[in-house]
C-alpha positions in Angstrom: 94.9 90.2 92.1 93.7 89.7 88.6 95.8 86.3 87.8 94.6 83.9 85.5 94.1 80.3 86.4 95.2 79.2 83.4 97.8 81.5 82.7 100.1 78.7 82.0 97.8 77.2 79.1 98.3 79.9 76.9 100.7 81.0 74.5 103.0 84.3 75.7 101.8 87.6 74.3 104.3 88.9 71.6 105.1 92.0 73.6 105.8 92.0 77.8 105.8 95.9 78.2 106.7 98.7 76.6 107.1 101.2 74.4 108.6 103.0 77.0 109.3 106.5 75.7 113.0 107.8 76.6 115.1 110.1 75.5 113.6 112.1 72.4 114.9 114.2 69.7 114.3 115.9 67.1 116.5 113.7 64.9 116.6 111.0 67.2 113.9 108.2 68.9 114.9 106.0 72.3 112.7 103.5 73.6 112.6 100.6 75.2 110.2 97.7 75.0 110.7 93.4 76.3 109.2 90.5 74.0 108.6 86.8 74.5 111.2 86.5 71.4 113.1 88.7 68.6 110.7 91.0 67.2 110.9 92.2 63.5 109.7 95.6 64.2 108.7 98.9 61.8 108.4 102.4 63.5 105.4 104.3 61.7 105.2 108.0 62.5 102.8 110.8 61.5 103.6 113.7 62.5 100.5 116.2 62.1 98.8 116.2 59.2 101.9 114.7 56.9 101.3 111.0 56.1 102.4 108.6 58.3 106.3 107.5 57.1 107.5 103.4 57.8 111.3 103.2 59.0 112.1 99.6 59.7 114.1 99.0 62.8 117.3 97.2 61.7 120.0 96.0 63.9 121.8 99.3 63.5 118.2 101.1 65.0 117.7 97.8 67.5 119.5 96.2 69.9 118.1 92.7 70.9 119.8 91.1 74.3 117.6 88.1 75.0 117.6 87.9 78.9 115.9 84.3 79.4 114.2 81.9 77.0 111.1 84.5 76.0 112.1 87.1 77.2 114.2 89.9 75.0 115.3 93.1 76.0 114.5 95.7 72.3 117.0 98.8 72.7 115.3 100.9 69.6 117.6 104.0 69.0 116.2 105.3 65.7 118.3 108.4 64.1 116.3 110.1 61.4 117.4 111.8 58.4 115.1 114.6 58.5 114.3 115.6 61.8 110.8 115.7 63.8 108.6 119.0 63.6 108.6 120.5 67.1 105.1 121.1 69.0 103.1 119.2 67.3 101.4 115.9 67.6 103.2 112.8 66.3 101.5 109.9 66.2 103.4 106.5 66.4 103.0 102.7 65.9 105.8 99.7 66.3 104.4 96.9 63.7 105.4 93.3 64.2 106.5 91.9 61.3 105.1 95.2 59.2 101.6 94.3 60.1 100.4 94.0 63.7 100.1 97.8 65.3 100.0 98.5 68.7 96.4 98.4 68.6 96.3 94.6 68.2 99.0 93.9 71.1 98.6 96.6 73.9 95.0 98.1 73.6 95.6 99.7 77.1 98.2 102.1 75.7 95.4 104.2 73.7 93.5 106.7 75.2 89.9 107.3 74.2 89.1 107.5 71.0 93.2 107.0 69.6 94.0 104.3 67.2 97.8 104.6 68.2 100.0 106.8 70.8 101.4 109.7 70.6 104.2 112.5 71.8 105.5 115.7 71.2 108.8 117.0 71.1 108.9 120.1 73.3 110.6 122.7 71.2 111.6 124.1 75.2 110.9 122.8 78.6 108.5 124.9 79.8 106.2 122.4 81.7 107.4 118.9 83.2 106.5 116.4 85.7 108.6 114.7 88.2 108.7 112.9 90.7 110.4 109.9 92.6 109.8 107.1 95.5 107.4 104.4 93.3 106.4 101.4 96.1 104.5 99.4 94.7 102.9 97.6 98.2 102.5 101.1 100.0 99.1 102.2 100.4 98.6 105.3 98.6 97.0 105.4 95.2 100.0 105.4 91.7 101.1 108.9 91.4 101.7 108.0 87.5 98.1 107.8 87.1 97.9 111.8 87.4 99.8 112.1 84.4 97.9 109.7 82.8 94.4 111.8 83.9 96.7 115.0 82.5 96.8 113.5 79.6 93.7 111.9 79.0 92.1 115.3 79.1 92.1 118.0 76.2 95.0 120.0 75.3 96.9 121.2 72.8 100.4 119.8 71.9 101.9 123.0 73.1 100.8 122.0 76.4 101.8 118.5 77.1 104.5 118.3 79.6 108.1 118.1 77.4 109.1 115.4 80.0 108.3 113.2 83.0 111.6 112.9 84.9 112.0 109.7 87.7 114.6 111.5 90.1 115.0 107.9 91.8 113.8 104.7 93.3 111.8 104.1 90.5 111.9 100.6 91.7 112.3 98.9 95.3 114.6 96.5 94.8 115.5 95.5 98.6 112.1 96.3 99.9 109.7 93.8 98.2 106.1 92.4 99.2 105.6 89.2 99.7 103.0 89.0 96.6 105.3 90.8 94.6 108.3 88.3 95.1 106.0 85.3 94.3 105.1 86.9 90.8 108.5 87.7 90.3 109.4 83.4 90.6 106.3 82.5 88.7 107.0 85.1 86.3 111.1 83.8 86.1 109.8 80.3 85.5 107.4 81.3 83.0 109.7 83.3 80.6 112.9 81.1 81.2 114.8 83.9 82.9 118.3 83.1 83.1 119.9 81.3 86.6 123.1 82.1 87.7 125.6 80.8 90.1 125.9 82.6 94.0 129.3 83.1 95.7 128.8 83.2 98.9 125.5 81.9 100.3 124.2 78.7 101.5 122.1 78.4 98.3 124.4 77.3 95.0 122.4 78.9 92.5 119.7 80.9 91.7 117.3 78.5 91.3 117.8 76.9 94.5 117.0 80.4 95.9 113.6 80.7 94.7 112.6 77.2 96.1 114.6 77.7 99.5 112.2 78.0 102.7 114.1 81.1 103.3 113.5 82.6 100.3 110.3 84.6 101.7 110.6 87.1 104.6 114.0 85.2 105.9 116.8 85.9 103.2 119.3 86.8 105.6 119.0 82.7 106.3 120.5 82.1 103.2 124.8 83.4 104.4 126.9 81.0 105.1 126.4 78.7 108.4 129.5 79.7 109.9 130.9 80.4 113.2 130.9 83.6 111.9 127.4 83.4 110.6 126.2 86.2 112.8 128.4 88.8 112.2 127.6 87.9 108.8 123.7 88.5 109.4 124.3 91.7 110.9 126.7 93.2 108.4 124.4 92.3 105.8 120.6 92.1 107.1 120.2 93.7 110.4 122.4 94.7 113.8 122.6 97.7 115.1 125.5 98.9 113.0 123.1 98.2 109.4 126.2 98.7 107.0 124.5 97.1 104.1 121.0 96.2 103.2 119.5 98.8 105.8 116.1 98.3 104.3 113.1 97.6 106.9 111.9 94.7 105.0 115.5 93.9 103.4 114.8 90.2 104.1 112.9 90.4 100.7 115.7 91.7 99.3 116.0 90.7 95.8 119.2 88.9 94.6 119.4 87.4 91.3 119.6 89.3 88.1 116.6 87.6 87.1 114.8 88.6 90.2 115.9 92.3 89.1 114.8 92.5 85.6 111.0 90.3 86.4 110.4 93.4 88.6 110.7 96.0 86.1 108.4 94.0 84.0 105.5 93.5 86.7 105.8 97.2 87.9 105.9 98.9 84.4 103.1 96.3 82.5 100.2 95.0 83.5 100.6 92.3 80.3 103.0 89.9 82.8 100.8 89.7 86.0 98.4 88.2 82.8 100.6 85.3 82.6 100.7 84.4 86.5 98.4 82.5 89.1 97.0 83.2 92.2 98.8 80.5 93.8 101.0 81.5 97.4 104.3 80.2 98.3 104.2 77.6 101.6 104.6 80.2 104.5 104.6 80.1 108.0 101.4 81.2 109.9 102.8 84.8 110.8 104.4 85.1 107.3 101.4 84.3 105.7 99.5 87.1 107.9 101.8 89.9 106.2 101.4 87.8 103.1 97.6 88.4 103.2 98.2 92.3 104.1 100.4 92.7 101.5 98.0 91.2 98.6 95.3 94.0 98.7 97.8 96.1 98.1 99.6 94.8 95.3 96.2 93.7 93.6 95.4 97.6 93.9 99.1 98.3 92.3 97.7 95.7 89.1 94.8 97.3 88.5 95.9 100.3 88.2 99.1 99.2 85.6 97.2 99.8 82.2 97.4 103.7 82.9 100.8 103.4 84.2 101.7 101.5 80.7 99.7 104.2 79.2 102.0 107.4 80.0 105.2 105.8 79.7 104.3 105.7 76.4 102.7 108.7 75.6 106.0 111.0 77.6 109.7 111.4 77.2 110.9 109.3 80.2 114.1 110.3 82.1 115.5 108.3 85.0 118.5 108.5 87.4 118.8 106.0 90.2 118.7 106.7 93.8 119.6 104.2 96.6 116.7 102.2 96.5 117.1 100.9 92.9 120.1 99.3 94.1 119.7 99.1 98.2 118.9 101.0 100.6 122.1 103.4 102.0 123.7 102.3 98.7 127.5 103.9 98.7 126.8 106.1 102.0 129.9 106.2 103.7 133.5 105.1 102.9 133.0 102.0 106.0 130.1 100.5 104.2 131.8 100.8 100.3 134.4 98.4 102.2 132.1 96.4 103.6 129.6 95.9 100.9 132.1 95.1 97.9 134.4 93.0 100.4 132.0 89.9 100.5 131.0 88.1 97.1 127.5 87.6 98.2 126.6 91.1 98.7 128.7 92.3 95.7 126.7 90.6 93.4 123.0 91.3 95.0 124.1 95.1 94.4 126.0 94.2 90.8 122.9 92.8 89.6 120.6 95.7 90.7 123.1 97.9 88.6 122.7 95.3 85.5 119.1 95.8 85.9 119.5 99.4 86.4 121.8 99.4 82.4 119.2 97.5 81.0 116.1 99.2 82.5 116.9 102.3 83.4 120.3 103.8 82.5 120.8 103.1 78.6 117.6 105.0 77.4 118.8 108.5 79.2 121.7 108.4 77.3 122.7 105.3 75.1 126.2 106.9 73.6 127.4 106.8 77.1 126.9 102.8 77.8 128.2 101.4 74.3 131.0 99.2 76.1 128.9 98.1 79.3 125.9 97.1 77.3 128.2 95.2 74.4 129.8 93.7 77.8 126.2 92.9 79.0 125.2 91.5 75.8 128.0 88.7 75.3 127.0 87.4 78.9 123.2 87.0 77.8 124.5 85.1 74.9 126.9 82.7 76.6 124.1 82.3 78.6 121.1 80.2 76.5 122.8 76.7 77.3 124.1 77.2 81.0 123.1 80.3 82.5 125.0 83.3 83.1 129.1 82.7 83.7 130.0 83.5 87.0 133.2 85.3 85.9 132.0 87.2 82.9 129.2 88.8 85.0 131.1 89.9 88.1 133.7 91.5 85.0 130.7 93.0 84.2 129.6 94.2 87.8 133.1 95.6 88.3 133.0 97.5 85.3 129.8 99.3 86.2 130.9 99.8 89.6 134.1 101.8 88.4 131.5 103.4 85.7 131.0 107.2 85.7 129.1 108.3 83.4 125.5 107.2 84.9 124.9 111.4 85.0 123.6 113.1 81.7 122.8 116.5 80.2 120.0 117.4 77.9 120.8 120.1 75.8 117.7 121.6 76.3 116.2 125.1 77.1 116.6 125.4 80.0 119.8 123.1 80.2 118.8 120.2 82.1 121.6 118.2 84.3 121.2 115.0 85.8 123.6 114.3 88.6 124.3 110.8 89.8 124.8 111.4 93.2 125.3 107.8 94.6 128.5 106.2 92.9 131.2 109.1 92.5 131.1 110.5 96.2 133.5 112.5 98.2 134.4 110.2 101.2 135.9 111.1 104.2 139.4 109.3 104.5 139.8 110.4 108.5 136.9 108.9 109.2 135.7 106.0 107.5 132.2 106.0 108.9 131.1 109.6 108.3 128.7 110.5 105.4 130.3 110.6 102.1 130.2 114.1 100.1 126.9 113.5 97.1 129.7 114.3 94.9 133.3 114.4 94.7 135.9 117.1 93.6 136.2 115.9 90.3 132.3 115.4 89.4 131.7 119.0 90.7 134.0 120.4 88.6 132.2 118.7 85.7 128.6 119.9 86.7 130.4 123.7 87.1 131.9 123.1 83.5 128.7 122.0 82.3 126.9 125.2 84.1 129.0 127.6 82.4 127.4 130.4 80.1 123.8 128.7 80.6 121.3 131.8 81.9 119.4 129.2 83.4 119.7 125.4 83.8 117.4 122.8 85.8 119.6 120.7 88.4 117.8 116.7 88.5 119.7 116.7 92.7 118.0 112.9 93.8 118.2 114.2 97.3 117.5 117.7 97.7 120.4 120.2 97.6 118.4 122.3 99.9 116.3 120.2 102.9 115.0 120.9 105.7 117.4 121.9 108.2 115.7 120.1 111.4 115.9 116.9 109.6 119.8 117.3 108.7 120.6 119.1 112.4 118.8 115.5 113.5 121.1 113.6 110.6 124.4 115.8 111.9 123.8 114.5 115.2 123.7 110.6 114.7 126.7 110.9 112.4 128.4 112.5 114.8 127.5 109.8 117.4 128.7 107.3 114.8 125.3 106.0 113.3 125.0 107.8 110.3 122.7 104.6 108.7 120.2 104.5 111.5 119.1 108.2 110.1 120.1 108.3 106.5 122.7 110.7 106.8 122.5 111.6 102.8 121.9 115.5 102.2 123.9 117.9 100.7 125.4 119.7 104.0 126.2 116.3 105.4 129.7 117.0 103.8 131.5 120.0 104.2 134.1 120.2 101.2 131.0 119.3 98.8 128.5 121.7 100.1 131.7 124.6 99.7 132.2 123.5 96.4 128.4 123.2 95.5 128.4 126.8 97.1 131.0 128.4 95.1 130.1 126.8 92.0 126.4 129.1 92.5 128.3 131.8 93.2 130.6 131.6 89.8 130.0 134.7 87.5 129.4 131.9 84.7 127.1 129.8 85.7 123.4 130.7 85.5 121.5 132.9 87.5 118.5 130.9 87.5 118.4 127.4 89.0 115.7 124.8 89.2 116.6 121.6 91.4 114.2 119.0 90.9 114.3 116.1 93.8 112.9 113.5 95.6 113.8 110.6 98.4 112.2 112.3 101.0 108.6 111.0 100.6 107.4 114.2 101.1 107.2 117.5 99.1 108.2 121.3 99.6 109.2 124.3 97.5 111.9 127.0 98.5 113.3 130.1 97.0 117.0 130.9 97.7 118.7 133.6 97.4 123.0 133.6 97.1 123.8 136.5 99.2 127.3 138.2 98.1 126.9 138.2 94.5 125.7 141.1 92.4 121.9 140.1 91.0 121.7 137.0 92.1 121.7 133.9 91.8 118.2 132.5 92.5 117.6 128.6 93.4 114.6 127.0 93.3 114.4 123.7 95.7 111.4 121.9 93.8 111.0 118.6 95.6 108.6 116.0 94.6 108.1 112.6 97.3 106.6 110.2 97.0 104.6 109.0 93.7 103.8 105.7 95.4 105.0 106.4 99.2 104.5 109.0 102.0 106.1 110.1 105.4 104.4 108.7 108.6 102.0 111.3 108.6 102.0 112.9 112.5 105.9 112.3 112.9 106.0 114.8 109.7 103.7 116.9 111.1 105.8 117.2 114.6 109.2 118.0 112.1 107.5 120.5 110.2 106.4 122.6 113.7 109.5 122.1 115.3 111.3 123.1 112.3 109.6 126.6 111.7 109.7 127.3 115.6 113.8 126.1 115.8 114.7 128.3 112.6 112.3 131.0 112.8 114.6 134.3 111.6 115.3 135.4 114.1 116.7 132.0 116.1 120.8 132.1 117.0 120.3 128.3 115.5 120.8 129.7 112.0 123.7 131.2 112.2 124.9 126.9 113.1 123.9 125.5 109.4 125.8 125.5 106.5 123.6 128.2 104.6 124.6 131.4 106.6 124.9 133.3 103.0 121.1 132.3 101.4 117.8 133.6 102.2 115.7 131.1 101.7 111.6 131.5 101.4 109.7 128.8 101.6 106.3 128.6 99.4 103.5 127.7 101.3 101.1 124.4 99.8 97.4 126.7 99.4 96.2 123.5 101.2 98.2 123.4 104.3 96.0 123.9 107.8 98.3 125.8 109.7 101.0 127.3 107.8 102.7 123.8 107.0 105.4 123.8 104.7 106.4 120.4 103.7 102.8 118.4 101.8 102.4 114.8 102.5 100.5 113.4 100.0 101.3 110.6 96.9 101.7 112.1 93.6 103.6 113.9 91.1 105.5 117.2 91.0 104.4 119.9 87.9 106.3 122.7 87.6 105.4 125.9 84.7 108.2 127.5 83.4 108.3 131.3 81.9 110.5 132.6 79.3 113.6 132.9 81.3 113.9 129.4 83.1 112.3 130.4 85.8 109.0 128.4 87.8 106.6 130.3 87.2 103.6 127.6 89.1 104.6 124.7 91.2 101.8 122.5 92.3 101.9 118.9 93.6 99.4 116.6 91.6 97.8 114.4 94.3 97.6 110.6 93.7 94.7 110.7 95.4 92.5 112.6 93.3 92.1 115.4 95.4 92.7 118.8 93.3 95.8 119.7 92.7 98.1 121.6 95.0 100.1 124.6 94.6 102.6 126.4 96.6 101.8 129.6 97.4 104.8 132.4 97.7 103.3 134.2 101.0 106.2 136.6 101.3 103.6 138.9 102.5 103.9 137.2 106.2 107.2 138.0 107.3 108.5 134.4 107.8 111.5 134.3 105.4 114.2 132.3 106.9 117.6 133.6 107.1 119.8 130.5 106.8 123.5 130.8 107.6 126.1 128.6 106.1 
């Protein structure tokens, strides 16, 4: 891991990561960056060959919420009087106090041969890459890094992707390496990041957490020592009910808000991992084994962060949260909502996710929407310089944002781009409390169909895929029905049968487009379907783009086993069809050109590209493969007669 000894000698860099890119306009510029202090900051842009313009970045254009003693949160939100040309090349540069560029602070942002970075505002989205499922200790290779080699080589601004779009777990908040949660104390200690008081555990504060002998690989140690200490363990770590942190490896489940927001600065910037030592917490002999395991791989995720750094600021970032940016199974049945906001303890370990989720995440895809939350989140950071965060004014906070409802967005783009936030307004069952809740609720459906209306074509951002593969949910059907719905993930669209109707009259509406694109992820594995709506004149057509892992994969012979028994259980002409929930849809999968035998599902670590054509439609769909392997595209091989004929 390329830690510095003496780290802690030297003064902190001005800048902790960032610019990230976010939403971008033609009259309007989000992004998002974190200092060692308030910055005095100038936006330069040059767009083509016009001379480079200087708009200084008030506090009307810049939000500063200082998080810790060095370390500031910059919300830039820049609207510009005469708007951005579209298609071309604009060259940018943030200036500290008017003078020091980019350049002089984060070198590793430039490509070859740049003096500054650079983006272009898509005048449509006809190309994008997306993609979801970013671990930083699994072992494949950074799927960011094949945008980063997209971009590095030649091409004309009419061809750079109009977006990159995160469809969820862009972090792992409750599934953290060893290594990682080290760096994330050193890194806490080294920029001041604020402490805060804990309801609930046997540690007071924060800052008795990190030092606990618990604190690595035993976290569920730190609940109360009751009598009822057990039941407590298993409703919130482990038993065979799960109905909270779910998670494999939740025992390194982060907790403190300052826990939250170090981890979006190590996994977005390789500047912070500059500022740490080498130096491993006091572990038992079999923790420090998977300690040790752990460590090549997060050393590989360092190395590898300058490119990361490099895209996110050379691409419009969007981002919507799926379960593992809070915790794992996060809101997945009605029974686990009760049980997970009933105890103080586990209340805040998910608020403080969804703070870091505001500050990190959610504000940049659409910063109209989170005025009053982030005013809300700003008081609290400046109440807490002297004594940390207040207890009461940050679980105000935490209820607010979990009674919030506008984490979705729309981009009014061409195509129309919708970003559903399938995780915190669910349909849940009130007969029974432990079944899968609906991905969405009456109400939220009847907003996307509103939204949908009089759009020829519109891309659908769907975190889980509205369309999966209907072994895997038969398998999912089953446990829920047995009453185990977490020990499966029981999250997909047909999980829920008044939501999947709804979905399924809302694409059968003679409003709403006749072209769909549904981007998704949370599989950790990737596939491509064409569906056809039966019962409606001309149409509609649904594309199921999914795109999983960029930094994760499925365990690689139990996918292979789905994938055959998949295509030999729901071959055409098997009676099992006519038992799903999409009786009314051909659906025809594309084929990855690199499968062996016909697979249809690609395991392999990267990002999703999809090419658009005039009417919204993909017109090329290839999965770019983390491993540097050529690219991979799915294939429509309607030739073999194989279409399935899925009944609802």
């Amino acid at each position: 891991m390329p830690l510095s000894d003496s780290a802690h000698l030297t003064d902190l860099p001005s800048v902790l990561a960032g610019p990230l890119l976010r939403r971008l306009e033609p009259g309007r510029l989000v992004l998002w960056l974190v200092a060692s202090r308030a910055l005095q900051l100038t936006l330069r842009l040059a767009p083509g060959e016009q001379a480079a313009r200087d708009y200084p970045l008030d506090d009307d254009a810049c939000q500063r919420l200082a998080v810790g003693e060095h370390a500031v949160i910059h919300l830039i939100d820049l609207h510009l009087d005469t708007p951005l040309p579209q298609d071309t090349r604009i060259d940018y540069d943030l200036l500290i106090d008017h003078q020091h560029g980019i350049a002089s602070w984060a070198a590793h942002l430039l490509y070859a041969g740049a003096s500054c970075p650079n983006f272009v505002l898509r005048a449509r989205i006809d190309h994008l890459l997306h993609g979801s499922c970013r671990k930083p200790h699994h072992s494949a290779s950074d799927g960011l890094l094949c945008a980063d080699r997209l971009l590095a080589a030649a091409h004309a601004p009419e061809e750079r992707p109009a977006l990159l779009m995160h469809s969820g777990d862009q972090v792992y908040v409750d599934d953290v390496a060893g290594p990682m949660l080290c760096a994330i104390h050193q890194l806490i200690e080294r920029l001041g990041l604020y402490h805060e008081k804990l309801d609930g555990a046997v540690v007071a504060d924060s800052a008795d957490l990190y030092v606990h002998p618990a604190s690595y690989y035993h976290r569920a140690d730190l609940l109360p020592a009751l009598k009822s200490n057990e039941t407590l363990r298993e409703r919130f770590f482990g038993g065979t009910e799960k109905p909270i942190f779910t998670s494999s490896n939740a025992d390194n489940h982060l907790v403190s808000l300052a826990e939250v927001l170090a981890m979006y600065l190590l996994v977005w910037s390789p500047t912070p991992w500059r500022l740490l030592d080498n130096q491993a917490p006091t572990l038992s002999a079999e923790d420090t084994q998977r300690y040790d395991r752990e460590r090549a791989c997060i050393a590989h995720f360092v190395e590898n962060l300058g490119g990361v750094a490099r895209v996110l600021a050379h691409l419009p970032n969007l981002m919507i949260f799926d379960d593992h940016d809070i915790t794992d199974d996060w809101n997945l049945s009605a029974q686990w909502e009760e049980t997970a906001y009933g105890h103080p303890f586990s209340k805040r370990i998910i608020g403080n996710a969804l703070i870091g989720y505001l500050l990190c995440q959610g504000w940049g895809n659409d910063p109209d929407a989170f005025a009053e939350p982030l005013a809300e989140a700003r008081a609290l950071c400046e109440r807490a310089a002297e004594a940390g965060l207040e207890s009461p004014a940050q679980d105000r906070l935490i209820d607010r944002l979990l009674g919030f409802q506008h984490w979705h967005y729309v981009l009014p783009s061409t195509p129309a781009l919708l970003v559903l936030d399938t995780r915190t307004r669910r349909w849940r069952s009130e007969r029974n409390l432990k079944r899968p809740s609906g991905l969405l609720d009456w109400e939220a459906l009847s907003e996307l169909q509103q939204n949908l209306l009089d759009h020829p074509s519109a891309i659908i951002v769907s975190p889980a895929p509205m369309f999966g593969v209907k072994l895997i949910e038969a398998v999912q059907r089953v446990f829920s029905w047995a009453g185990h719905p977490l020990m499966v993930d029981a999250e997909n669209w047909m999980a829920h049968r008044g939501a999947a109707s709804v979905m399924m009259n809302i694409f059968r509406h003679s409003r709403t487009p006749r072209d769909y694109v549904v981007l998704s992820g949370d599989v950790h594995y990737s596939f491509f379907y064409e569906i056809k709506v039966r019962h409606r004149r001309r149409g509609p057509t649904i594309w199921q783009i999914t795109s999983s892992g960029v930094k994760n994969e499925f365990p690689r012979r139990l996918l292979d086993v789905f994938d055959r028994l998949n295509r030999w259980l729901y071959a055409p002409w098997s009676p099992l069809n006519w038992l799903t929930k999409r009786r009314r849809m051909q659906v025809f999968p594309h084929i990855p050109e690199h499968s062996k035998s016909g697979e249809r599902l690609w395991n392999s670590a990267g990002l999703g590209q999809v090419l658009f054509n005039a009417r919204g439609q993909p017109s090329r769909v290839f999965q770019l493969n983390a491993d540097g392997s050529a690219r991979t595209e799915f294939i429509d091989d309607r030739d073999e007669p194989d279409a399935q004929h899925d009944h609802a």
